[in-house]
N, C-alpha and C positions, 0 to 999 in steps of 0.2 A: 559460155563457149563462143568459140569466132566462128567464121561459115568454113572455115579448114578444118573446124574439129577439134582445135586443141583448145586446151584450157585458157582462159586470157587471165590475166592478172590486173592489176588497179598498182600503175607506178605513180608516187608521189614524186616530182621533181626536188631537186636539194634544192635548187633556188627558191621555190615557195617553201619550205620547210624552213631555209635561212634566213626568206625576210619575215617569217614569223618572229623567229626568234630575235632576232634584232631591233622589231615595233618592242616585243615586252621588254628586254634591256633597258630600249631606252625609256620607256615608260616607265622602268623600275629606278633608271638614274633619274629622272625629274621626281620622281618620291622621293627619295634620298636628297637630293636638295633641297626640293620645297621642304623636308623634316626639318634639314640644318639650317634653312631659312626661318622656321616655326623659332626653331632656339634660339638664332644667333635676336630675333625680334623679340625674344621675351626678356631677353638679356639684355638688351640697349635700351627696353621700355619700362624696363621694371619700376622705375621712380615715376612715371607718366600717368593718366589719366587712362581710371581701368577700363573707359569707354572706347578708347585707341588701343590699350591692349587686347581688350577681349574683339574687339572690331578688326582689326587686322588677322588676327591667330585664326577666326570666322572665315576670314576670306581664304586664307590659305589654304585652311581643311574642306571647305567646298572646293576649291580647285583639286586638292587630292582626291577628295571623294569621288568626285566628276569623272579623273583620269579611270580612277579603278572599277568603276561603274563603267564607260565606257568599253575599256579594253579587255581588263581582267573578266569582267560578268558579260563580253560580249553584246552589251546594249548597241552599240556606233554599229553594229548590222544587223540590227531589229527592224521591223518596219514599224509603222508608227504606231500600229496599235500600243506600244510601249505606252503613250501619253494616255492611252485610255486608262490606265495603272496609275501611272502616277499621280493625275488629277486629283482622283476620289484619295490617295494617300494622303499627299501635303494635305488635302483640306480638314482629313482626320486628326492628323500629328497637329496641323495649326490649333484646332478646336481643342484639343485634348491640353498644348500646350497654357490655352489663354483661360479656361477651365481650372488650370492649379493655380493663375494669378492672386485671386482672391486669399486662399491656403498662405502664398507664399508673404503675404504683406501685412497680413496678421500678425503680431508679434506673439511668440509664446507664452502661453499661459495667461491673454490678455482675448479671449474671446469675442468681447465687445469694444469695437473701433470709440463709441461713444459713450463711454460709460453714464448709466445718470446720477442727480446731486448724490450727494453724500448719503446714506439711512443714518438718521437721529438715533442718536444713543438712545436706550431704552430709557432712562430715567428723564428725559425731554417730552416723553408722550404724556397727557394726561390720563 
């Protein structure tokens, strides 16, 4: 209540309601590009060195992910405790990911990187 007594109310102005909507628009139009950018680069690279493919398409989608973290999940007005978050993360996801290396370089069904000699036929034994 005000000091006359009447009930007050909480007015949102249209102009902070509209430049909301106009930050996520345009954040939603650089998605939409950077997506048709993701394609039109998988499509001009496709014959190329899967190193430049997968290495570019990487950048792009960190660049998306960035945007929608930012704006979308409201991070760009956190204060920094954010980094206290994400530190311990990445170091998780990094360990976790260099941890399946070993798994991933193994070939199937080939357990042992070094196999040893041959075992002698049974009738080679005395």
């Amino acid at each position: 209540m005000d000091p006359t007594g009447t009930p007050s109310t909480i007015v949102v102005s249209q102009t902070e309601q509209t430049s909301h909507v106009k930050v996520y628009l345009r954040v939603f139009l650089a998605l939409l590009v950077l997506t048709m950018a993701e394609y039109f680069y998988a499509k001009a690279l496709a014959d190329a060195s899967a190193w430049l493919l997968i290495g570019g398409l990487m950048v792009i989608a960190i660049i998306k992910a960035g945007l929608v973290g930012l704006f979308f999940m409201h991070l760009l007005f956190e204060g920094r405790w954010k980094y206290l978050v994400l530190i311990p993360t990445t170091f998780l996801a990094t360990v976790t990911v260099l941890g399946l290396v070993p798994d991933m370089a193994l070939p199937p069904g080939n357990p042992d990187p070094n196999p040893a000699a041959p075992i002698a036929a049974a009738s080679d034994q005395p």
